[in-house]
C-alpha positions as CSV (number, residue, x, y, z in Angstrom):
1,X,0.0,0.0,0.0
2,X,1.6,3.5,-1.0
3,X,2.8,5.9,1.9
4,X,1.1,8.8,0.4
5,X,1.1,11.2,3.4
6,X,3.8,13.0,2.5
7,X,1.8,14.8,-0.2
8,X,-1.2,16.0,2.1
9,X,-0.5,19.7,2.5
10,X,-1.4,19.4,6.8
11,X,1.2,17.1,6.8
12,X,4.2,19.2,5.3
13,X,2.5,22.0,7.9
14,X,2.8,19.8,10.7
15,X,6.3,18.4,10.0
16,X,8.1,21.0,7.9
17,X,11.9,19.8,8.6
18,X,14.1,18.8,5.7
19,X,15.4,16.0,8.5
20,X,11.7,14.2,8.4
21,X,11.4,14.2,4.4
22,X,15.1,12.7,4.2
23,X,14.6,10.2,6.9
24,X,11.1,9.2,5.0
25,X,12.6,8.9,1.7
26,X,15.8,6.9,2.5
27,X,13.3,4.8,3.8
28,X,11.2,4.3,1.2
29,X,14.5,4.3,-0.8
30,X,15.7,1.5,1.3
31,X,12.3,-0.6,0.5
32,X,12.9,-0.4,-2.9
33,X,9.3,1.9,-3.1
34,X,11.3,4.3,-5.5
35,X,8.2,6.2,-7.0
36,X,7.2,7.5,-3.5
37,X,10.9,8.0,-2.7
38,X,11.3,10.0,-5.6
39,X,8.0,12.3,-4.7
40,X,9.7,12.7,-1.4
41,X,13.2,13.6,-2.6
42,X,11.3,16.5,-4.6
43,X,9.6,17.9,-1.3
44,X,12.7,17.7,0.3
45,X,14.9,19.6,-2.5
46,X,12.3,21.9,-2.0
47,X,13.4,22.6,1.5
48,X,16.9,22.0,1.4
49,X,20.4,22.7,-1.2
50,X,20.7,19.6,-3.2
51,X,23.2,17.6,-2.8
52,X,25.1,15.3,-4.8
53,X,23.7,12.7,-2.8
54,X,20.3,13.1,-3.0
55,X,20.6,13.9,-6.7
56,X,21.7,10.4,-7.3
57,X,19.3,8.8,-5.1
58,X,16.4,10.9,-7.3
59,X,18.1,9.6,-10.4
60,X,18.5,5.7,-9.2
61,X,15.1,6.0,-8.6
62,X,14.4,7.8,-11.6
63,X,16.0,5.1,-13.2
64,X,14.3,1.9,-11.8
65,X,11.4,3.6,-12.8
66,X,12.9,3.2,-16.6
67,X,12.6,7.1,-17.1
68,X,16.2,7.1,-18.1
69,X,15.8,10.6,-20.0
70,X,15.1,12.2,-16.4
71,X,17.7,10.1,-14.4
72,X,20.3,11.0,-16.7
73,X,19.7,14.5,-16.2
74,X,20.3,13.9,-12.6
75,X,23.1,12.0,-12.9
76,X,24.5,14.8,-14.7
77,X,24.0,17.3,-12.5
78,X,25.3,15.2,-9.7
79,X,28.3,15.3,-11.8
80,X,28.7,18.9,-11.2
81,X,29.5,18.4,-7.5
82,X,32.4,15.6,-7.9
83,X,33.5,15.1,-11.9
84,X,35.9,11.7,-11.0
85,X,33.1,9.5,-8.9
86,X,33.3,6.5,-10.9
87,X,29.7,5.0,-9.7
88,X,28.0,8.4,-10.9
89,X,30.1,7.6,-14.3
90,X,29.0,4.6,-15.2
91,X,25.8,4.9,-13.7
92,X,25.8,8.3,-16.9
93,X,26.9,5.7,-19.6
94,X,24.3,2.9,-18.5
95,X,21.6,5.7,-18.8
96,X,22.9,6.1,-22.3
97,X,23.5,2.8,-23.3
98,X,19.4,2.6,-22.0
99,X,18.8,5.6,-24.5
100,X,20.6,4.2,-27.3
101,X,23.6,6.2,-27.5
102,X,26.4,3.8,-27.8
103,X,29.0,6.9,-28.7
104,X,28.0,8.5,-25.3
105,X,27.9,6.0,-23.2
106,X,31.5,4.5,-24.6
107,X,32.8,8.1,-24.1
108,X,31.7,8.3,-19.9
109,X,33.1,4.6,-19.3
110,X,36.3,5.6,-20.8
111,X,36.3,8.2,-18.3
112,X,35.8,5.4,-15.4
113,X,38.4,3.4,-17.0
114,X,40.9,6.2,-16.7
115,X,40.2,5.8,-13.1
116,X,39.7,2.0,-12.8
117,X,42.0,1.0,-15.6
118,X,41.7,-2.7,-14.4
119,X,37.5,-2.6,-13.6
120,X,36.2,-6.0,-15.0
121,X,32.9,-4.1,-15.2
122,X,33.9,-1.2,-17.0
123,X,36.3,-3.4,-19.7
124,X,33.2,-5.5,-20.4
125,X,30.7,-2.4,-20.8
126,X,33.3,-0.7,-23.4
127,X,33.4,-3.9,-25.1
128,X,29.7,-3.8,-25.4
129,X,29.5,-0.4,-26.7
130,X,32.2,-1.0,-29.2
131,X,30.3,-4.1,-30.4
132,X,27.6,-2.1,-30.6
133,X,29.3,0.4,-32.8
134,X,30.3,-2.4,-35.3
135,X,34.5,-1.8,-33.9
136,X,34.7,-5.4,-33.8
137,X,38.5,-4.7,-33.3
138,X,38.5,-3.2,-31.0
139,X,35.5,-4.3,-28.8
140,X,37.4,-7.8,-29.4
141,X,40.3,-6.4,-27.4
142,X,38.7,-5.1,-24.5
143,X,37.2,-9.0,-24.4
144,X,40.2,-10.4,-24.4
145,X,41.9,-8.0,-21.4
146,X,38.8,-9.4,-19.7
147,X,39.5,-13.2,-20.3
148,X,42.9,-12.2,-19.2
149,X,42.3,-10.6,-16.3
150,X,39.4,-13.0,-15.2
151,X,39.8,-16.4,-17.3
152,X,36.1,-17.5,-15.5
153,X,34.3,-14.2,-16.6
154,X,31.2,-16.1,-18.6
155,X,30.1,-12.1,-20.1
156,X,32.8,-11.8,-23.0
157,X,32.7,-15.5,-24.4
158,X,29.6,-14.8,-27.1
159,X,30.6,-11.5,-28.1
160,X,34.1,-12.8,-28.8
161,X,32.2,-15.7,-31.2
162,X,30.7,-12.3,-32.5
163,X,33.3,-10.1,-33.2
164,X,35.5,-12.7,-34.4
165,X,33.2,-14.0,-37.3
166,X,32.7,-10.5,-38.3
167,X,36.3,-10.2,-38.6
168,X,36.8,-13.3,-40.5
169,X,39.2,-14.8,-37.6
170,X,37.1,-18.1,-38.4
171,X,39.6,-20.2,-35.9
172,X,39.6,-17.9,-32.9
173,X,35.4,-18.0,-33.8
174,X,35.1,-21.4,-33.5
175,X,37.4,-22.4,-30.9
176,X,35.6,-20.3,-28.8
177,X,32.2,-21.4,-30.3
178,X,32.9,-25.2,-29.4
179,X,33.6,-23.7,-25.5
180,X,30.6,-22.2,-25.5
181,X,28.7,-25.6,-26.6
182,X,30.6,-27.8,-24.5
183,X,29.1,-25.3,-21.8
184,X,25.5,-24.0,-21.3
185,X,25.1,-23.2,-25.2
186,X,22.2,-21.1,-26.1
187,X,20.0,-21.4,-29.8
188,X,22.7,-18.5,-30.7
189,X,25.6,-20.8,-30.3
190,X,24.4,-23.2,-32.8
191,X,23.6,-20.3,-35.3
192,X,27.0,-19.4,-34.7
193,X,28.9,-22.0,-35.4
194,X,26.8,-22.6,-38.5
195,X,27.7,-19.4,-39.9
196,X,31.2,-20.3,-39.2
197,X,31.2,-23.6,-41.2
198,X,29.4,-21.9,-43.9
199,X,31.8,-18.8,-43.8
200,X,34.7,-21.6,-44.2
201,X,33.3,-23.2,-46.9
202,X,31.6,-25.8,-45.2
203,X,28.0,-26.1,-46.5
204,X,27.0,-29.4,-44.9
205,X,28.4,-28.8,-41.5
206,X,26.6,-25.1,-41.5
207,X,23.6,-27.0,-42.7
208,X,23.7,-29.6,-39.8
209,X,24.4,-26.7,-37.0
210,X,21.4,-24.8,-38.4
211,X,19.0,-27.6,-38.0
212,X,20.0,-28.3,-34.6
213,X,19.4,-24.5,-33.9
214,X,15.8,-24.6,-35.3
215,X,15.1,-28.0,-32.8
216,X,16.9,-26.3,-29.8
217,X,14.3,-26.6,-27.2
218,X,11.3,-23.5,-27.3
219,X,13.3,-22.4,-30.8
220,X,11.0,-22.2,-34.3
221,X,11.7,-21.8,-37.6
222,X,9.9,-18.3,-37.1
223,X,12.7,-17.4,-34.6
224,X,15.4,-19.1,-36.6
225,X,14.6,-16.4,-40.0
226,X,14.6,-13.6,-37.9
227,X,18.0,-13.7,-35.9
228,X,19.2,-15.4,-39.2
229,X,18.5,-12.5,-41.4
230,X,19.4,-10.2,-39.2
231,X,23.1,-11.9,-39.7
232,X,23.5,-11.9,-43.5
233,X,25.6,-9.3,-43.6
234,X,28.0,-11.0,-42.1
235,X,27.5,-13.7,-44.0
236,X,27.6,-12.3,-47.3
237,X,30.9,-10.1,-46.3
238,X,33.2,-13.6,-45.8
239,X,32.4,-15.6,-48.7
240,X,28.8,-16.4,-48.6
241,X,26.8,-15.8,-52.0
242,X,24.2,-13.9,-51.8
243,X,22.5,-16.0,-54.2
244,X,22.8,-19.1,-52.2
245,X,20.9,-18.3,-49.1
246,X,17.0,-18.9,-49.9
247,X,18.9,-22.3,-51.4
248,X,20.6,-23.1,-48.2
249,X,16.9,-22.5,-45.8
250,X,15.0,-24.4,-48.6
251,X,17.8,-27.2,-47.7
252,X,16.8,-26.5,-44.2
253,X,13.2,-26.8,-44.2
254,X,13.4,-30.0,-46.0
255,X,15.6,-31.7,-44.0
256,X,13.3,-30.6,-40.9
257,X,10.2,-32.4,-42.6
């Protein structure tokens, strides 16, 4: 049930101190009840010098709310008051990341990285946005500091797979591929590896990884086309004819009759 006192106008008569509103919000904060915090936090900046404190606090809860636009802004002006708090950094790029600006949010976990050149967190979020920014290059270095630096780290394996096969690195692709398999694969890894084979030359061997890609369990055909053609690119860049795809899924659905 929603604590919604705090907005009856007696109430802010009776109890007018900044110290009640901050107490009541970290602990609605605390409870994870972040759209009541949140109308708290803006009584209470009402009353009170913001801090870069209570800034975040309004933008984390700005943010579980998935208004990412508004937390941003918050985080921003948080900044203001220390420009080298790592959190409030990456907690910026996330919101753009969120807000689909890759170029942004690469350029505010650089800045944490400058800090935290050896963050595991940071390495594998600048990875991301490189991937994201089709600099398979060097998104696939950052990847491989992080296997480096943490050989267990189970968040850079696929991407690898990735940025390799869109480099053409077809070894490094599928060594890391048959990992991944021997593992916890996903429908993905089988698509993978099949566009490996076929990217090698391999038509029979991308064939067979495709068709046990459509069976994976709660995988379709449907969903098979759709993350499939959203790959052709890559497919058609390293040796792939054009010409020959419809030919390789009418192969495909006749081999899954």
């Amino acid at each position: 049930m929603p604590l919604d006192f705090h907005n009856c106008s007696f109430i802010q008569e009776l109890l007018p101190e900044a110290d009640f509103y901050l107490k009541l919000g970290e602990y609605l904060f605390e409870k994870d009840r972040y759209k009541e915090a949140m109308e708290v936090f803006s009584i209470l900046i009402g009353k009170t010098e913001p801090t870069m404190q209570l800034l975040q606090k309004q933008a984390f809860c700005m943010q579980q709310l998935k208004q990412y636009e508004k937390a941003l802004e918050l985080y921003l002006q948080a900044q203001l008051f220390d420009h080298n708090q790592v959190w409030n950094l990456k907690k910026i790029a996330l919101c753009y990341h969120h807000l689909k600006n890759p170029e942004k949010a690469l350029e505010y976990y650089q800045e944490a990285e400058k800090i935290q050149p050896d963050s595991i967190h940071t390495q594998v979020s600048i990875g991301h946005c490189l991937l994201e920014l089709k600099n398979f290059e060097e998104a696939l270095k950052y990847y491989f500091k992080v296997e480096y630096l943490d050989p267990g780290n189970k968040k850079v394996g696929r991407p690898i797979v990735w940025c390799a096969l869109a480099l053409g690195k077809f070894e490094h692709a599928e060594k890391y591929s048959l990992k991944l398999l021997d593992e916890n694969p996903t429908r993905h890894d089988y698509m993978n590896m099949g566009h490996i084979k076929w990217c090698k030359g391999d038509r029979q061997e991308a064939l067979k990884w495709y068709k046990d890609c459509v069976t994976f369990p709660g995988n379709s055909m449907k969903d098979f086309l759709e993350s499939f053609n959203n790959d052709k690119g890559v497919l058609i860049t390293h040796n792939v004819e054009e010409a020959e795809i419809p030919i390789m899924l009418d192969q495909l659905r006749y081999h899954l009759q």
